[in-house]
N, C-alpha and C positions, 0 to 999 in steps of 0.2 A: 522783424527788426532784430537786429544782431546787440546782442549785449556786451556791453561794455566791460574789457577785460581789465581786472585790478592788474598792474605790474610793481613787483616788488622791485625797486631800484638799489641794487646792490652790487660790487665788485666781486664778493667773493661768493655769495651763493647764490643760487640756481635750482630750481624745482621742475620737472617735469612732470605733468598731474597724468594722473592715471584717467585712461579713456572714459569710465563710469563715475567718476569723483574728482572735482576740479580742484576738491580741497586735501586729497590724498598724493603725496608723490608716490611716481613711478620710478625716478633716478634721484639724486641729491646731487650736486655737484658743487665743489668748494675749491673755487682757483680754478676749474678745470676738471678738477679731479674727482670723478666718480668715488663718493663717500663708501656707499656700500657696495661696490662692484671691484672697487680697486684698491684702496686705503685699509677698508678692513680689514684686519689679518696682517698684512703687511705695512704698513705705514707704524710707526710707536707714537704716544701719546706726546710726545716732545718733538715727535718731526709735524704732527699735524697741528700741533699748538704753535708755530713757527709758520705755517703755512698759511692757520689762521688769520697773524697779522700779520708778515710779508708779503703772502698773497705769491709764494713761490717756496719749492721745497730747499731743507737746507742743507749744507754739503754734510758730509760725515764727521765732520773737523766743529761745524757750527752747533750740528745736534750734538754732539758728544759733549761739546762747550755749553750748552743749555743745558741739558741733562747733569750737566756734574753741578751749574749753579743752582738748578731746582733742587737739589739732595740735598746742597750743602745749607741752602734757608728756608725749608720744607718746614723745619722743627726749630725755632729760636729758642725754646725750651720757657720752662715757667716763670723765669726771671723776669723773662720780655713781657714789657707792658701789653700789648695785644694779645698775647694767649694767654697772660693774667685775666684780661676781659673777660675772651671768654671761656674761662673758669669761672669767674662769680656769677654770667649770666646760665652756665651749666649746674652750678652747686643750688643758686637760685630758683630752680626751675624754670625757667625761662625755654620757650621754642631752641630745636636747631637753627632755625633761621636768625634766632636773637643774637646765639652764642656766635653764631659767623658774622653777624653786624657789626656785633662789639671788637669782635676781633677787626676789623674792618675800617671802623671808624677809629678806634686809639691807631690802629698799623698804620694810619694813610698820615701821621704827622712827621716832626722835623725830627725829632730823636727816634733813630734807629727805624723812622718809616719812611713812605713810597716817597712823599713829601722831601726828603733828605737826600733821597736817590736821584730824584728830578736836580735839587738844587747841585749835586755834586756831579752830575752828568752836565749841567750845564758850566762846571768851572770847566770840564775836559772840553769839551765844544769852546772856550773862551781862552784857554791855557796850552791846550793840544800836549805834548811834548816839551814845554818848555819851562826848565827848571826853575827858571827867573822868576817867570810869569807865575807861575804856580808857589812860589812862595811868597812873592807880594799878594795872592790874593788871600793866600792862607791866614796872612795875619794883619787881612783888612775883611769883614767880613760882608759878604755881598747884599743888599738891602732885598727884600721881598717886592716881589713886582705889585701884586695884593694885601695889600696894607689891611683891609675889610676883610682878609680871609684870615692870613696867617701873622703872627708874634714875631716880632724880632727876632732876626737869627743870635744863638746866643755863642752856639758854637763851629766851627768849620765841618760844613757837610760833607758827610763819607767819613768823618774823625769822632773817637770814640771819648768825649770829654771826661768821663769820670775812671778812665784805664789808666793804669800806671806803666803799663808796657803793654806789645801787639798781643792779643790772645791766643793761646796755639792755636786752636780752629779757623781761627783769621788767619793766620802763614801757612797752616796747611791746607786750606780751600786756598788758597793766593798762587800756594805751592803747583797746585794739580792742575785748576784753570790756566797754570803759565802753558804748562807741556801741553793742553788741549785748543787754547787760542787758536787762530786763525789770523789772528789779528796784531797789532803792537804796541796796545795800551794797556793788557796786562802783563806783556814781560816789562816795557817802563815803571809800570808801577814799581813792581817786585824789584827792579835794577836800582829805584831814588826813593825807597820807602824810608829807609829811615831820615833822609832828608827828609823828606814829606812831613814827617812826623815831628821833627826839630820845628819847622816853620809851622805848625800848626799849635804845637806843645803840646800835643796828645798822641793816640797811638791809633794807626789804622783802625777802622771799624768793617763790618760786615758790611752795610751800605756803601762804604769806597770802592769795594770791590764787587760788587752787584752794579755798581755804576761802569766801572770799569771796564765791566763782562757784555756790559749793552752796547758799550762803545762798539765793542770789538764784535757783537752779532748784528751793528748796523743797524738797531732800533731808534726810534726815535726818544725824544722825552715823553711823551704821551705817553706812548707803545710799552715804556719801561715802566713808566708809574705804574700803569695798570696789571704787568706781566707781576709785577714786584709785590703784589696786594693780593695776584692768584695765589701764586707760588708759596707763598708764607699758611693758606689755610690750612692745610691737613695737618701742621703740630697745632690751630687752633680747636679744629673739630677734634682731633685725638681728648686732648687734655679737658676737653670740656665734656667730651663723654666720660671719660675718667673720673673727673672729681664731681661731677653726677654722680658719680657711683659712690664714691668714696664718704661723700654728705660733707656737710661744714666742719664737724668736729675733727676733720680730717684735714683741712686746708693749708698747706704749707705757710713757713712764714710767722706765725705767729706762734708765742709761748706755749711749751708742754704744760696739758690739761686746764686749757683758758676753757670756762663756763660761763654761761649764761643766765642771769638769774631773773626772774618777775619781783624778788625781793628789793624793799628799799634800802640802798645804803647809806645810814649814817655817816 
C-alpha cells in the first residue's frame, strides 16, 4: 500500500526531499527560484524579501526603492515608542524574543506604526493624486473599520501631530525615495507636501512616506503592514541589546542621578 504523501500548499515555496529523507530538502525553491543554487550569493537580502511577497523579482529601480526605505526606518531611534519597548523589555531582563515582541506590539499601532501605514495607504488607494480629495479627507478623519480593535483615529494617518514643521530626515528620505521611485506617488507627494501639510495642520511623518513608497512598489495593505513591522526591528534589537548592557541606572529620559530607595518616605 502506498503512503499517503503530505503536500504542503503553497505559492511560493517548493521542497524537493532528498532520496534517503522525505523530511530533508534536496532543492528549496521560492517563486521558482532555486534558494541555494541560484539566489545565494547573488540575489541581496531586499531583492529576495521583495520576492518573498510578490512572488516575482524586482526591477533595479524597485530594489534600490526598498532598500533606501528599509535604511531609512531600520532605526526610529529611542524616542520611538517601539524601541522604547523594547528597551525596557531588554534593561528588564526579559528574552530576545520579549524585546522583539514589545517592539512589535507598541510598532503595529496608529502613531507612528504599521497600523498608521495601512490607514494612510489606504487614503492614497481612495484619494490617488488628487489634491481636492486628499484634503477633504485630511480634515475629515477616516472612521476604523474595527471599532473592537482599534481607538479612534485621533490624528490624519501618515501626519506627524505633535511636529511643528517637516523633520529633516523626513524631507531627506522623501528627498532620495523621489530620484529612486519608479513610480508617481512619491514625486506627488514631494510636489503638494506642503499643501498636504496645510490641510492636515501638521507636518509629514515617517509613515506618510513609507505609505507612499508601497504605493509606488505595488504592495498591497497587507503586504505593507507587515513589510513595515519587519523593517522597523533591527533599531529595536540594536537598542535593547544595548540598554541591556547599559542596566537601568543608565536609561535615557529620565533626571540626572534618579535612585532607588527600600527606604520609607515621609
Amino acid at each position: 500500500m502506498n503512503e499517503k504523501r503530505e503536500v504542503i500548499h503553497s505559492q511560493i515555496w517548493e521542497e524537493v526531499a532528498t532520496p534517503d529523507n522525505p523530511f530533508a530538502a534536496a532543492a528549496c525553491y521560492c517563486s521558482g527560484y532555486d534558494v541555494y543554487g541560484d539566489l545565494l550569493g547573488k540575489a541581496s537580502w531586499v531583492e529576495y524579501l521583495y520576492l518573498l511577497f510578490k512572488r516575482e523579482r524586482p526591477s533595479s529601480a524597485e530594489a534600490r526603492l526598498l532598500e533606501g526605505l528599509a535604511v531609512a526606518i531600520a532605526n526610529p531611534g529611542p524616542r520611538d515608542h517601539s524601541i522604547r519597548a523594547a528597551m525596557c523589555a531588554g534593561v528588564g531582563g526579559s528574552t530576545a524574543a520579549s524585546s522583539l515582541m514589545a517592539a512589535l506590539a507598541v510598532g503595529a499601532g496608529q502613531l507612528n506604526g504599521a497600523r498608521e501605514v495601512a490607514l494612510a495607504m489606504a487614503s492614497w488607494q481612495e484619494c490617488g493624486k488628487n489634491l481636492m480629495a486628499w484634503q477633504e479627507r485630511l480634515q475629515h478623519l477616516p472612521q476604523e473599520e474595527r471599532a473592537d480593535v482599534w481607538l479612534p483615529l485621533e490624528h490624519p494617518p501618515g501626519f506627524d501631530p505633535h511636529g511643528a514643521s517637516c523633520a529633516t530626515p523626513v524631507q531627506q528620505t522623501l528627498a532620495f525615495l523621489v530620484k529612486n521611485s519608479p513610480g508617481e506617488t512619491l514625486p506627488w507627494l514631494q510636489t503638494h507636501r506642503l499643501e498636504l501639510e496645510a490641510a492636515a495642520n501638521c507636518p509629514l511623518a515617517m509613515t506618510g512616506i513609507a505609505a507612499a513608497a508601497m504605493i509606488d512598489l505595488d504592495f498591497n495593505i497587507q503586504q505593507s503592514e507587515m513589510l513595515y513591522l519587519l523593517l522597523r526591528l533591527p533599531g529595536a534589537a540594536a537598542h535593547a541589546l544595548e540598554q541591556q548592557a547599559y542596566g537601568w541606572r543608565r536609561y535615557p529620559f529620565f533626571r540626572n542621578g534618579l535612585e532607588l530607595s527600600d527606604e520609607p518616605q515621609g
